[in-house]
Structure formats: C-alpha cells, structure tokens
KEDREN-199232 format. One record per atom (N, C-alpha, C, O): x, y, z. Coordinates in steps of 0.1 Angstrom, whole numbers, plus 2048, in hexadecimal, padded with zeros to 3 digits. Layout:
residues N
XYZ ...
***
This chain:
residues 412
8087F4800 800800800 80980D800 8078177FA 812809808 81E818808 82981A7FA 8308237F6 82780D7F8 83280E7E8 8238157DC 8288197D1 8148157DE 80E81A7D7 80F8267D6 81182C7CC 80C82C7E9 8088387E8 81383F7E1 8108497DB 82883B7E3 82E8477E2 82C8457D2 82D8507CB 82A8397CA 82983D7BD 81E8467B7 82184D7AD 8118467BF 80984F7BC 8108617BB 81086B7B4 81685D7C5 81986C7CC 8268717C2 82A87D7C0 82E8657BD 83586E7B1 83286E7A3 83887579A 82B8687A2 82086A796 81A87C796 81B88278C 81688079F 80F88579E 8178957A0 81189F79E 8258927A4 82C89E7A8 82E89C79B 82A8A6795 834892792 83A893787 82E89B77A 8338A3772 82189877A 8188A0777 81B8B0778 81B8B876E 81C8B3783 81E8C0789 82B8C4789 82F8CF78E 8308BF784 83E8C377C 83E8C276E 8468C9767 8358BB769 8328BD75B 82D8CD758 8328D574F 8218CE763 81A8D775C 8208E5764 81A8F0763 8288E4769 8348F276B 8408F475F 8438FF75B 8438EB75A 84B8ED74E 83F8EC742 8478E873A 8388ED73E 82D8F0736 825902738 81F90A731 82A901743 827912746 83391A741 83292473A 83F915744 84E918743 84D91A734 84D92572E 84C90F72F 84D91171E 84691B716 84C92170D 83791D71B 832926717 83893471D 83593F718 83D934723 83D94272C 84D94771F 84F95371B 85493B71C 86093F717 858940706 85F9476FE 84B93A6FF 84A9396F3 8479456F2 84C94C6E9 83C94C6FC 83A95E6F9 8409696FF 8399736FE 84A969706 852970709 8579786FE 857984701 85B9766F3 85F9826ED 8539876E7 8569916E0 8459846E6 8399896E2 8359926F0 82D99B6EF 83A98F6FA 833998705 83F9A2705 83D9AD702 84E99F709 8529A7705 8509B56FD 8549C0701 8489B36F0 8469BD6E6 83A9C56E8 8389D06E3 8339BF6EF 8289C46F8 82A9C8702 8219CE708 8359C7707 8369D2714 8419DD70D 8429E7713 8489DC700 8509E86F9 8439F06F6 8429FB6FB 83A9EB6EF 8319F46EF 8249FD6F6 81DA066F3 8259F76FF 81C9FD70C 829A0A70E 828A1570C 834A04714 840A0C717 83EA1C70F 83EA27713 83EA16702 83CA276F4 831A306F6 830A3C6F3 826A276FE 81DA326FA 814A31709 808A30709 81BA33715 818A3871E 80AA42723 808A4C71B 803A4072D 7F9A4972B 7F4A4C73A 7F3A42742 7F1A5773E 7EEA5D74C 7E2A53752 7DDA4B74B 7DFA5475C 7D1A51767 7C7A53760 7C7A5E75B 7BEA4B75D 7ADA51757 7B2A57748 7ACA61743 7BDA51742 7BDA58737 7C1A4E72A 7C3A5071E 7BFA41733 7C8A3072A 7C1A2E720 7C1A2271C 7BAA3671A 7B1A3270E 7B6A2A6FF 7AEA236F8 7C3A2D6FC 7C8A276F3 7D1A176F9 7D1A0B6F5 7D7A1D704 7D6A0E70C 7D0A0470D 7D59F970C 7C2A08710 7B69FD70D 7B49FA703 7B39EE701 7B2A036F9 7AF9F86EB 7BA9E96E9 7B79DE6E6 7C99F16EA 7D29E76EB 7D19D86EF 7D29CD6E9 7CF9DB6FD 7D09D1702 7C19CA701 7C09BF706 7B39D16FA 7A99C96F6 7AD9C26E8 7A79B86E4 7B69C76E3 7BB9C16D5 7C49B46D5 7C39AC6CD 7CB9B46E2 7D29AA6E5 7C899D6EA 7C89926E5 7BE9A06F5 7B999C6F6 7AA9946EE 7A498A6F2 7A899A6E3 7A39976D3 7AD98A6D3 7AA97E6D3 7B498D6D2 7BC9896C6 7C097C6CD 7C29746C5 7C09786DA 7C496B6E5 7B69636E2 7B59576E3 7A996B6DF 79E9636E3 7979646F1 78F95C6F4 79A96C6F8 796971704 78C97A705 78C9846FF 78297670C 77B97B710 77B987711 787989710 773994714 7739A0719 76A9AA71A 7629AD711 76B9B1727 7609C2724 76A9CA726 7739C872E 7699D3720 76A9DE721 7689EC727 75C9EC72A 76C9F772A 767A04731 761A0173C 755A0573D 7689FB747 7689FC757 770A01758 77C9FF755 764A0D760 76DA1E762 777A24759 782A2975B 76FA2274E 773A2E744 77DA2273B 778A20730 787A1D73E 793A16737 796A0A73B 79EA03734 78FA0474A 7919F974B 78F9EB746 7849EB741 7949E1744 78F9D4738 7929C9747 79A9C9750 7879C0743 7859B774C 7819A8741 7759A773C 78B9A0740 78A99073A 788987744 78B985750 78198273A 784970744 785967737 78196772C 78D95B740 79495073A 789947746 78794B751 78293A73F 780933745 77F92373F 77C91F734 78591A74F 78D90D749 78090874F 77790F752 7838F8750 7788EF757 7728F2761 7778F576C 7658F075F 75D8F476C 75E90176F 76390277A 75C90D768 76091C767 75B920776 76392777C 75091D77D 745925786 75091C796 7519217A1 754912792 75D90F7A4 7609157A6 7599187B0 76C91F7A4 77292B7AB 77A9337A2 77E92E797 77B9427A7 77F94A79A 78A9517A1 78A9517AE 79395779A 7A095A79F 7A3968794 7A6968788 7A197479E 7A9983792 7BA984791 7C298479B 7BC986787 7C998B784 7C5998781 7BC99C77B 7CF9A1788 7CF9B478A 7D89B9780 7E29B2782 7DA9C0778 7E59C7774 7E19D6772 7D79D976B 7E79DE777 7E69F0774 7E99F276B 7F09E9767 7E4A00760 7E5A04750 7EBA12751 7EEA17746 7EDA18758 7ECA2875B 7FFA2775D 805A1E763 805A32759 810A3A753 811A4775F 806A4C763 81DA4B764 81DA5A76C 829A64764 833A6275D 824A70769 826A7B75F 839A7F763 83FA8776A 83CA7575C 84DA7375F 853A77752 84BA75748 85EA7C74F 863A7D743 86FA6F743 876A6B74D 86EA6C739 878A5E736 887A63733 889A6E72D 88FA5B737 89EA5F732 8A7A55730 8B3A5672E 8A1A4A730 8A4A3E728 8A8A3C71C 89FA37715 8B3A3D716 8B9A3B705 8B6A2C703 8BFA24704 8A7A286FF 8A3A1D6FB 899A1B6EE 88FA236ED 89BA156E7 892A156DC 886A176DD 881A1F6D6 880A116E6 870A116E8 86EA1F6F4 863A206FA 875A266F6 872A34701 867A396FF 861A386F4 862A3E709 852A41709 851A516FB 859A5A6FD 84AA516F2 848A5C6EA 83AA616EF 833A656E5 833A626FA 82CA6D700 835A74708 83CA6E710 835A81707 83CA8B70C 83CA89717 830A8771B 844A89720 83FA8E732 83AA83737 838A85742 836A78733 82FA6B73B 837A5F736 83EA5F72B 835A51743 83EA49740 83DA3D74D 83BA3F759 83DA32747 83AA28755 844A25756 84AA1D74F 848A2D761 852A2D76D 852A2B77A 858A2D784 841A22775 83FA1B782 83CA0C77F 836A04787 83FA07771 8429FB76B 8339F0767 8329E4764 8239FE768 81F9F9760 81E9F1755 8199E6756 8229F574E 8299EE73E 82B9DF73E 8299D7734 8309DC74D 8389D074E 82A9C2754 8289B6751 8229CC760 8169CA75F 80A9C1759 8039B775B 80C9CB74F 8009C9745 8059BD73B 7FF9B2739 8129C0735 8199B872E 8189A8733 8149A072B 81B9A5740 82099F745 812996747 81498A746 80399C74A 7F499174D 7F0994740 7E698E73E 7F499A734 7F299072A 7FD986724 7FA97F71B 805986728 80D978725 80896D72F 80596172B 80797373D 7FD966744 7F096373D 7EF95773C 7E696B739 7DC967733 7DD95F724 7D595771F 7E6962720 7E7957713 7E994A718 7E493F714 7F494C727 7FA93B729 7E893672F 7E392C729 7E493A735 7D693773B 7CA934732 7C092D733 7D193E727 7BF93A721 7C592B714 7BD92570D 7D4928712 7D891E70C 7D6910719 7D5904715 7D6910720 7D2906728 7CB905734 7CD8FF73F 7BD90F72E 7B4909734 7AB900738 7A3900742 7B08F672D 7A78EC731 7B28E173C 7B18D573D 7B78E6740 7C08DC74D 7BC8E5759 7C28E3764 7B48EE758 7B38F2769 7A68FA76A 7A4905763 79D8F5774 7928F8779 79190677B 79A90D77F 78490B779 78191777E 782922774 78291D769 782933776 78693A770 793946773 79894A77D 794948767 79E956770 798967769 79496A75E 79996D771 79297F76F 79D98476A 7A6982772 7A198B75E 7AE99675C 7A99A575E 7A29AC756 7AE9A7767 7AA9B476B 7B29BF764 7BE9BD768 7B29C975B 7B89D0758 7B29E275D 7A99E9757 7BB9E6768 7B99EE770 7C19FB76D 7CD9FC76C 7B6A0776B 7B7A15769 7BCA21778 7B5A22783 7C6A26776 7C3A3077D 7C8A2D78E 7C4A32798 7D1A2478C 7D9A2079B 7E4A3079F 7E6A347AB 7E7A35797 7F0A3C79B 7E7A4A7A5 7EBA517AF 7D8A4C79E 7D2A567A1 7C7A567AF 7BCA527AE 7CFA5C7BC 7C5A597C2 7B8A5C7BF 7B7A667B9 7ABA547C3 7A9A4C7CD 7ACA3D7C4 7ACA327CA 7AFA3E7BA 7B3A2E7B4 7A6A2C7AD 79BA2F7B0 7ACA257A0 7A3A1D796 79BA0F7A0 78FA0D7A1 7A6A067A4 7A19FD7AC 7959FF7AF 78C9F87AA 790A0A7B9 783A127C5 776A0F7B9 76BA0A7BA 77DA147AE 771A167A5 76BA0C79C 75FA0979D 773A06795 7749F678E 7699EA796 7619E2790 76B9EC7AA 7679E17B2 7589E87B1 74E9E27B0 7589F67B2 7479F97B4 7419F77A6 7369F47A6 7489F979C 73F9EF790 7409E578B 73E9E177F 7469DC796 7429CB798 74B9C5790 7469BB789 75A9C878E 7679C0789 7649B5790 7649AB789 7609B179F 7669B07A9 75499C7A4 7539917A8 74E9A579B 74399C79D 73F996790 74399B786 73498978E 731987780 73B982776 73E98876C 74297277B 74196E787 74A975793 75197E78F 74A9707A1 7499727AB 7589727AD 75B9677A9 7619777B0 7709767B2 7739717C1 7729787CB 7779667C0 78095E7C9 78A9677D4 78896C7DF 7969657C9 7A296E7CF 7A59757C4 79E9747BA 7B097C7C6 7B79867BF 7C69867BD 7CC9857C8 7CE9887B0 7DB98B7B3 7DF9907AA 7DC98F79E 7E99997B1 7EF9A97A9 7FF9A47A9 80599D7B1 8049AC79D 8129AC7A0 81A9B979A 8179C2792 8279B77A4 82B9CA79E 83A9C67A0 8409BF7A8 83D9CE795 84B9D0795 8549D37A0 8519DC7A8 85C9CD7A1 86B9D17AF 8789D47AC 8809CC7B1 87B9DB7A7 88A9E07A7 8969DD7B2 8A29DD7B0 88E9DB7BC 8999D47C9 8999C77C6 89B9BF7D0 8979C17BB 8969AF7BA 8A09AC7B0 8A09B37A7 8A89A27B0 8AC9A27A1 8A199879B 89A9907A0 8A399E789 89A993780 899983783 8A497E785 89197D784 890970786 88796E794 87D967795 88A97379B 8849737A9 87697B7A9 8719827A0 8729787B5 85F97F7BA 86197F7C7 8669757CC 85E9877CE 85C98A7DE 84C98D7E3 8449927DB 8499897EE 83C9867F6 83C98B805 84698C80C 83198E808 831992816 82498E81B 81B991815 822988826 80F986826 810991832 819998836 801990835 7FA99B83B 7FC9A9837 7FB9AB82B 7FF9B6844 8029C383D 80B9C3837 8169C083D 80C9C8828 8169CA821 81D9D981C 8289DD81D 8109E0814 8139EF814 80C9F681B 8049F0822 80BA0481C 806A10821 7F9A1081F 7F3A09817 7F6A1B829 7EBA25822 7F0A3181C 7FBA34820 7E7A3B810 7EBA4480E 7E4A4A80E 7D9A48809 7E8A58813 7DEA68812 7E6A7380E 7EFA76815 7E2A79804 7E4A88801 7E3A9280B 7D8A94810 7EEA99810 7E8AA5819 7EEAB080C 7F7AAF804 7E1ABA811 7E5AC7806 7E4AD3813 7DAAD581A 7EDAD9815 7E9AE2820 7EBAF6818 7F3AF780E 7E4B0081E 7E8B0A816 7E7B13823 7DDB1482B 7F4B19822 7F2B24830 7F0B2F828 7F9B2F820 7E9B36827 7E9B47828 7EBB4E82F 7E5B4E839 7F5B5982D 7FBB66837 7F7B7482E 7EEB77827 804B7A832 806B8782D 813B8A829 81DB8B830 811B8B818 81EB8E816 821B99815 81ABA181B 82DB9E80D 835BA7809 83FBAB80D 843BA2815 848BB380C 85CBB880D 85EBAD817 856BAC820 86ABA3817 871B9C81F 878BA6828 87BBA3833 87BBB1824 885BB782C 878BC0837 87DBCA83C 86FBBF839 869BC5841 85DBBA845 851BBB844 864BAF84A 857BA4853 850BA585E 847B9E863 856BB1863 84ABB686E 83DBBB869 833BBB870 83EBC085A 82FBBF854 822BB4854 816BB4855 82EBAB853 828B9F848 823B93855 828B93860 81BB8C851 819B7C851 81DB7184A 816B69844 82BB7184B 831B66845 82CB5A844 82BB5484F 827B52839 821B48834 831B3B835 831B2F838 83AB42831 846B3C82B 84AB3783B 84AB2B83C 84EB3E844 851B3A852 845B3085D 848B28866 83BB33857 82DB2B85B 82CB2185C 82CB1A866 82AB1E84A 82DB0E845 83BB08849 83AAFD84D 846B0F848 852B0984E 84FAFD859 850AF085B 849B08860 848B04872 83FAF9872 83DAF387C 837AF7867 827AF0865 82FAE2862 82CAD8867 838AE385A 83FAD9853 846AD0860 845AC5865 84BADB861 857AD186E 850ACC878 853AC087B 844AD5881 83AACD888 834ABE887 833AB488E 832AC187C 828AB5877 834AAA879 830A9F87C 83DAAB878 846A9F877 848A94886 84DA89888 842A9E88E 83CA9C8A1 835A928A0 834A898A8 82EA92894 81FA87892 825A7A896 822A7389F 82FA7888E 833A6A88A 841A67892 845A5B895 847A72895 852A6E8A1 84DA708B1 853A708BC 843A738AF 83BA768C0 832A708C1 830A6A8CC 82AA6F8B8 819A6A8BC 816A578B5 80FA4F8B9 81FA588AC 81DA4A8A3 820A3F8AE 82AA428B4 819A348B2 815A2A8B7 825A228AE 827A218A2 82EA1E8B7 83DA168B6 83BA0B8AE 846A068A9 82DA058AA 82C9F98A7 8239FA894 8229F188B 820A0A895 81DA0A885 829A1487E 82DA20880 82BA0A876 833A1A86E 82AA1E86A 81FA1A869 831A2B865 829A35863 833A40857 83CA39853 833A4A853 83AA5284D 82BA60848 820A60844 834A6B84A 831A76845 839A7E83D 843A83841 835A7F832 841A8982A 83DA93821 832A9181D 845A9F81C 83DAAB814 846AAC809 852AAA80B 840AAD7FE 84AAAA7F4 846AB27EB 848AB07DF 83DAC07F1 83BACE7E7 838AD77F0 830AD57F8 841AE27EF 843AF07FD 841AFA7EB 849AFA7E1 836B027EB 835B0A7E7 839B1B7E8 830B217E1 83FB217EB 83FB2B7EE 845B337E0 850B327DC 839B3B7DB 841B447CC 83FB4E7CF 835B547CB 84AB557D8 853B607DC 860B647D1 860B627C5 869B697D8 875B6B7D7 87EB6F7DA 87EB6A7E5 88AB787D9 896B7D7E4 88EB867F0 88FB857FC 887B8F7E7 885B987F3 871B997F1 86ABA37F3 86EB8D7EC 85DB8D7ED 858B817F6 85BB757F4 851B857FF 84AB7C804 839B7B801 831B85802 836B6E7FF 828B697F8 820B6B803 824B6D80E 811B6B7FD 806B6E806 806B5E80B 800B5D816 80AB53806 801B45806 80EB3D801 817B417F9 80FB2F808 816B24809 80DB18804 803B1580A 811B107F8 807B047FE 814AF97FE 81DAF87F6 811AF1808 815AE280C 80BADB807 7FFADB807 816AD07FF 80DAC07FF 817AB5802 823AB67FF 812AAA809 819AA080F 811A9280E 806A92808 816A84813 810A78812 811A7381F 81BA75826 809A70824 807A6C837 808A5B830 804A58825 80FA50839 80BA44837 80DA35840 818A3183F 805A2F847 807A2D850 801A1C849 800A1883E 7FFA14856 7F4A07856 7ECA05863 7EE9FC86C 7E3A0E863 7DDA0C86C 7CFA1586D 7D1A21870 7C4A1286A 7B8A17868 7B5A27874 7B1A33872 7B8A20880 7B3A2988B 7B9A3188E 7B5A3B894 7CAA2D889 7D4A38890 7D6A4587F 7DDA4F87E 7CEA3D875 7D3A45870 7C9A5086B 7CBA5A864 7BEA4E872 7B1A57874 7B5A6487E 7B2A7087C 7BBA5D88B 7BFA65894 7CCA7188E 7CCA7D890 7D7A6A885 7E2A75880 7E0A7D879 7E5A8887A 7CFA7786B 7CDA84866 7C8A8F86C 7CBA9A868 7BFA8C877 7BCA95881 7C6A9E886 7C3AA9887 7D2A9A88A 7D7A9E895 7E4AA8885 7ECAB1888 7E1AA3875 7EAAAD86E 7DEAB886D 7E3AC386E 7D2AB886B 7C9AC386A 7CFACD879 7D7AD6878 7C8AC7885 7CAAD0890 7D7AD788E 7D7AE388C 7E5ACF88D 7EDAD388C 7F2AE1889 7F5AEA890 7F0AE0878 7F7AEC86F 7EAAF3871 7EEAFF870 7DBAF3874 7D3AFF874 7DAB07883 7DDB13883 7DAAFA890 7DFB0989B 7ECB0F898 7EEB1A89D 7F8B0888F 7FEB13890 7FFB1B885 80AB21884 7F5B1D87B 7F7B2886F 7EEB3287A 7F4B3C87C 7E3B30880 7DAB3D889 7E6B3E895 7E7B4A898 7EAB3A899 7F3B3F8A6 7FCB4B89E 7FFB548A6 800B4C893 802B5288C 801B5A885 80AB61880 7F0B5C884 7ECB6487D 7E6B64873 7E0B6F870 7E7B5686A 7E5B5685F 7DCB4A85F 7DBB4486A 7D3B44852 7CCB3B84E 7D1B2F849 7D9B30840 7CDB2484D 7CFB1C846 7C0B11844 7B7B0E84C 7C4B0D830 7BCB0782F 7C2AF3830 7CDAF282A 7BDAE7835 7BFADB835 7B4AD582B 7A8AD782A 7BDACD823 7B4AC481D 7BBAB781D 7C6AB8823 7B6AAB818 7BAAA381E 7B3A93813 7A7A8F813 7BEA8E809 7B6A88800 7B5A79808 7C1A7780B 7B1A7480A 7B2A6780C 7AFA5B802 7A6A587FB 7C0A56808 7C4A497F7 7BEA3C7FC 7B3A3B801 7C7A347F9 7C5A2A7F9 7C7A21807 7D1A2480D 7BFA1980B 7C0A1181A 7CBA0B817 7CCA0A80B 7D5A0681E 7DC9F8824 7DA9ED81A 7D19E6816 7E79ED818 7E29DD811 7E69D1817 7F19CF81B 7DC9C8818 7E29BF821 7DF9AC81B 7D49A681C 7EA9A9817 7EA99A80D 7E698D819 7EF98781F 7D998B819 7D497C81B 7D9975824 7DC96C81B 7DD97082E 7E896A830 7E995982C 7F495382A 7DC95282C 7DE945826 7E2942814 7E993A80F 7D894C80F 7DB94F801 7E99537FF 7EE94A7FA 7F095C802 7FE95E801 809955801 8139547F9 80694E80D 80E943814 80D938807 817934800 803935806 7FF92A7F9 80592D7E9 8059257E0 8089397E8 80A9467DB 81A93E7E0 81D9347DA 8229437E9 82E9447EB 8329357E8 83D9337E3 82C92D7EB 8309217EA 82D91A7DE 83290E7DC 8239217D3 82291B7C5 8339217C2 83C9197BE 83692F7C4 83C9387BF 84E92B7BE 8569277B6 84C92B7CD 8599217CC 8589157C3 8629117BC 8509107C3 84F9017B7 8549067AB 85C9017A4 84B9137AA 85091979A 861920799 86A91D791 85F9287A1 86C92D79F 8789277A6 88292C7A3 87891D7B0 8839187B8 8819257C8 87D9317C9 88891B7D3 8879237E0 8909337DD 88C93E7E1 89D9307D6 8A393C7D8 8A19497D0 8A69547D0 8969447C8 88D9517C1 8859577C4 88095F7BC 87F9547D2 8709577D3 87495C7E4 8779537EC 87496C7E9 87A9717F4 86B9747FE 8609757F8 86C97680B 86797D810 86998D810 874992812 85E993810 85F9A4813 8599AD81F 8509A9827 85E9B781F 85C9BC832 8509C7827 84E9C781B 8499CF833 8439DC830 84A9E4829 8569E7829 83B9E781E 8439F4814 83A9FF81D 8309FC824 841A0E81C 838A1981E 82FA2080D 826A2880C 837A17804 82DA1C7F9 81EA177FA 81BA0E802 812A1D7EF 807A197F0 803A147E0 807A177D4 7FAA0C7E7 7F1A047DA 7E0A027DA 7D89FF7E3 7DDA047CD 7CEA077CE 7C99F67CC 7BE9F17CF 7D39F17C7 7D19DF7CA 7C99DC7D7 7C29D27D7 7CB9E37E5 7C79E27EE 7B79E27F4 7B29DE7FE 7B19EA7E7 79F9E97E7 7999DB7E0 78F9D57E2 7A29D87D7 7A19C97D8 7A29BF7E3 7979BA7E7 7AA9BE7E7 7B19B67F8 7A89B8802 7A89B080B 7A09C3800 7969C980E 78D9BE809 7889B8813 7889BA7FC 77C9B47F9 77D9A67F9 77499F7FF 7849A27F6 78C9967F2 7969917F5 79F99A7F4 79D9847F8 7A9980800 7B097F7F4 7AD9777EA 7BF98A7F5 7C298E7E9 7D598C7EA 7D998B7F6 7DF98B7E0 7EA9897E2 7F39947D6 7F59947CA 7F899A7E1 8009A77D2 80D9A57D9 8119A77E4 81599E7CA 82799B7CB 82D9A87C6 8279B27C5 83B9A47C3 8469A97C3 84D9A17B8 8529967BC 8509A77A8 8549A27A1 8629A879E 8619B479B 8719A479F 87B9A679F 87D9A978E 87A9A1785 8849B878C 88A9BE77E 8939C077F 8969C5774 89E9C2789 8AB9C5788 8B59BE781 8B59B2780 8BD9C477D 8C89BE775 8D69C1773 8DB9C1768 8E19C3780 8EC9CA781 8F39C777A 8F49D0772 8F99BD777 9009B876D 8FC9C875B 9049CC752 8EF9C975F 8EA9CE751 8E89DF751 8E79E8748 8E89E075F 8EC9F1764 8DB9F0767 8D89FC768 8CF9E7769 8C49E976C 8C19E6776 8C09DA77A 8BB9F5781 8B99F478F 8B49FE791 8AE9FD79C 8B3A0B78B 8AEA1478D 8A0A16795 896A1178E 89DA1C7A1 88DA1E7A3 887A2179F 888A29795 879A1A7A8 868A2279F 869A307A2 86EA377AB 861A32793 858A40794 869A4978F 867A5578D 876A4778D 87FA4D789 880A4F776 87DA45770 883A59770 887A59763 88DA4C75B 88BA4974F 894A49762 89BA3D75C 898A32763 8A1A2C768 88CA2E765 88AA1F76A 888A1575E 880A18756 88CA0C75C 88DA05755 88B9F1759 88E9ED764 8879EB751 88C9DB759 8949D274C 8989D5741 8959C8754 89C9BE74C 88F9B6748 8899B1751 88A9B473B 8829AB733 88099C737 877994737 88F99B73B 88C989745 87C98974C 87398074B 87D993750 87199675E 86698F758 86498575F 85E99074E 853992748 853981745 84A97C74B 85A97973F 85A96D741 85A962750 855957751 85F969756 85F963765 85096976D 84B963775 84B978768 83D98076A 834975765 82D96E76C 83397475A 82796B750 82595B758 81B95675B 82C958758 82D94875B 83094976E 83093F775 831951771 82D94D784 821954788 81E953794 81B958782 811960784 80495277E 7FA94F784 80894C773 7FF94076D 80393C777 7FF94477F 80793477D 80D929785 80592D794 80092479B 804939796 7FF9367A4 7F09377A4 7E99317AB 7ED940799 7E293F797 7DA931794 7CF93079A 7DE92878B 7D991B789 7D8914794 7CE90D797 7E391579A 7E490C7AB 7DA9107B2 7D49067B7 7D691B7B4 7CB9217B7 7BF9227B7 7B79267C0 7BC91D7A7 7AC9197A6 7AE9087AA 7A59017AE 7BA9037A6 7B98F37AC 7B98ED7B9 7B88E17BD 7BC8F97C0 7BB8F57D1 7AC8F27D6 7AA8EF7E2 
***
C-alpha cells in the first residue's frame, strides 16, 4: 500500500512538473511578442483618466488572443475573462494599472516615450505588457484548469482617489463574482528573475495635504509691516514634523513629508500667501484619523497666533494595503515551485501607496513584487525617476508566475 501511495504521489508531482515547464515554454514562446507590447505601451504613454488610446490597444490585443471583453469601466477601463472547466467554481482577477505620470523621459532608447512630458516611470508598461502575456498562456490552456480568471485592466492608479474605488463600484469586482485578487508591480530593489511577498500590512495609506497660509505681504526690508506667510509656513512645516516624532504610536510607522513650499516672492518681496502640499502615510485607520486632525489644528493655530489665515484641505487617498495572509502564503509557495526558493524573497513595509488596496478591502487579495534590475546592464534606476528603465527578462518570469499561481489557485 505504501510502495502505491509514493508512486501515486510522484506521478502526480511529475504531472506538476510537466505543467510548470509547459507554462515555462510558453512564457519563453511569447516573450518577444510581449516584449513589443510593452515597447509599445512604453511610446505612447498617457496620463490618469486619459488611457484612451491605451485601451483600444490592449482591446486589440485582446481581439486578437480571443478573449473575451467589455469595455469603458470608468471611462478606459477593459475587463476580460478567460474561462477553463467548470468556469462558475471559483474565479480569480488578475490587476494591472494603464495610467503613465507626467515625467519627462531621458532614456537614449529606441522605443522612449514620444508624448512630451509623460512617461511610465512607474513601470506600468511592464504591467500591462506583462497580464497580457499571462492571458495568452491562460486562455492557451484553459482547458487543464477549472474555474475562471478576470483581467482587470485598471485606469487611473496614479490619480488620487484611484481608478481601483471606481472600477469596484461598477462591479469589476462582480458578474461573475471574484474569488481573490492578484496584482503585480514592478521592483527596482530586486534583480530580474526574482518576485518578493509580504502577507498582511504591506503599504501605506495615502493623503494629500494642501495647506495655504495667508499674510501680508510687501518690502522684506521693513517686516514689522507685514504678516509674513514665508516665516509662518516655515514654522507650520517644522511643527508638523511633532506629529510623527511626538505623537505617532512606536508600533505604526508612519511618515509626513512636503514636497511643494510655494512662496512667489523674491529678494526683497514678500507674498501675501504660501501654499504647502504634502503626503501623510501611515497603517492604521484610527491613528491616522486622529494625525489628520491634529495637521489641521496644527498649522491653523499657528498661522492665527500669527496673525494670519490659513486655509486646510486634506485629500484623502488610498487605505492600507494589506495582502491575505493564507492567500499570500499559498502565492509564495506556488512562486517557489516556479521560480526555485532563491528567487522568490520576503518584503518588510513600504511607505509607498496603492490603489490595489480597494480591492484587498473587498476581497482576500495578493500584490507582489516583480524584480527589473540589472547591474551587470547599468539597470536599477528608481520609480517615478527620468531614467527608469528594466531589464526585459522581467516580463517572461512576470507572464508565467503570475499563470502559475494563479492556476494553482483556482485548483486549490
């Protein structure tokens, strides 16, 4: 009986090793077709709420595999399904972002973005590229795995409040009914070949603060006139930084930062009006209700101790994202089969934010970490920089681990 069962049991790994190098092969047969599809996404880059030639694209690609699809969720969004045996057992979304930020490129590359001033430099491109090469391997061997899969093609991540928010309230999320969820994004801290994971909290929250003091300007050289706006905000700035080295709870990070000080003065002019804008971002629902509070109170008592007005506004982004912890766990461990243990890392907290996370609130959801670096090739540059770039390997190891966990997933 025991000389049966272990032959059952390598029968059946050897199965499962078949159908990992059958994902492999395909992942290597369209690699240079996804490749060219991510050169071309790369050319013609396009802002938040503005992916309109984007979508046709990738509705064209999507034509063209045999895939299912609608169209215009929330304006640009495209939503397929691929469905294998037994489509209605359980259904599984694949996420990818379409939206471009208003970066100039400085990349000496063939394919460099030719919209002026915009550029994914936050590796949409790679993205998008990347779940339609999974969707080809998926919708070519469908008929070996139960269930369906959702291709979510998502508008408008870069712009708070997020395409995600909007996509789930016109029922991406539904028709059929979505299982789980899984997103993946580019990593520059990884080299190519590898994917990194983290379960539970993984990124931030994020909020826009916009703050605007109003004073009294005129002559620098006579400030006993004036209501300095410029000295105000200073003080508004540096306060606020109390938030998070005084008041933040030791067990959440947290971060505050301003990363626009307006003041259009000059040598000897001082402005009527300052405006500050900054990103608060924390993981924690309650405490981070309590900080926006406590940046309002803040900079309003001391622009009036002062003398002067201020106005607070205050956008609020995206919640916390926080990855599943059994779904992850289970993701991490397809990930190693596919890619071997020394490819597949754990990851600590990012303070960046993702609008992937209004998915995760709905649904027990898993967003990796896909490795583009390439030292050897001078490729390492960070997101959101001029010169971000990846190594192409990516997109073949993107296409085929992303099938892989996903399949395991409707077969569990």
């Amino acid at each position: 009986m025991i000389k049966c069962l272990n032959q059952l049991t390598l029968r059946i790994m050897t199965e499962k090793e078949m159908f990992i190098e059958k994902i492999k092969a395909l992942s290597s047969d369209y690699h240079s077709e996804i490749i060219a599809i991510r050169r071309h996404l790369h050319q013609y880059p396009e802002l938040s709420n503005e992916e309109y030639k984007t979508s046709e694209f990738i509705a064209s690609k999507l034509t063209e595999y045999g895939i299912p699809f609608e169209k215009g969720i929330f304006k640009t969004g495209i939503v397929g399904l691929i469905k294998g045996k037994n489509p209605d057992s359980k259904v599984i979304a694949l996420r990818a972002d379409m939206d471009a930020l208003p970066v100039k490129e400085i990349n000496n590359i063939e394919y460099k973005s030719r919209n002026a001033g915009v550029m994914h430099a936050c590796g949409h491109d790679v993205h998008m590229a990347s779940l339609l090469g999974t969707a080809k391997i998926l919708n070519e061997i469908k008929d070996d795995f139960e269930g369906s899969v959702k291709l979510i093609f998502q508008p408008a991540e870069e712009l708070v409040p997020g395409g995600a928010k909007f996509m789930i309230k016109e029922g991406v999320l539904k028709n059929p009914d979505v299982d789980k969820i899984i997103g993946q994004h580019v990593f520059p801290e990884l080299e190519v070949g590898k994917i990194g994971m983290k379960t539970g909290k993984y990124m931030a929250s994020t909020d826009e603060i916009n703050i605007t003091v109003k004073g009294k300007g005129g002559h620098a050289a006579m400030p006993h006139l004036l209501i300095d706006p410029v000295l105000i905000a200073s003080q508004i700035v540096t306060s606020l930084q109390q938030i998070v080295s005084r008041n933040a709870p030791f067990t959440i990070p947290t971060v505050l930062s301003f990363g626009r000080f307006i003041a259009d003065g000059t040598y000897n002019v001082i402005p009527d009006e300052v405006i500050l804008k900054g990103t608060f971002r924390t993981f924690d629902e309650k405490w981070r209700a309590e900080a926006l509070q406590k940046i309002t109170n803040v900079a309003k008592s001391i622009a009036q101790g002062a003398g002067a007005e201020c106005d607070v506004n205050i956008s609020h982004g995206y919640p916390y994202l926080v990855n599943d912890k059994d779904f992850t766990e289970e993701s991490f461990q397809y990930a190693i089969e596919y890619l071997g243990k020394e490819n597949v890392v754990e990851l600590d907290f990012r303070m960046t934010g993702e609008d992937f996370s209004y998915f995760s609130q709905q649904v027990p959801g898993c967003f990796y970490r896909l490795g583009t670096a390439n030292p050897a090739k001078g490729i390492g540059s960070n997101l959101h920089k001029p010169d971000y770039n990846v190594d192409e390997d990516c997109l073949e190891t993107g296409m085929g681990v992303m099938a892989w966990i996903a399949v395991n997933q409707l077969m569990d």
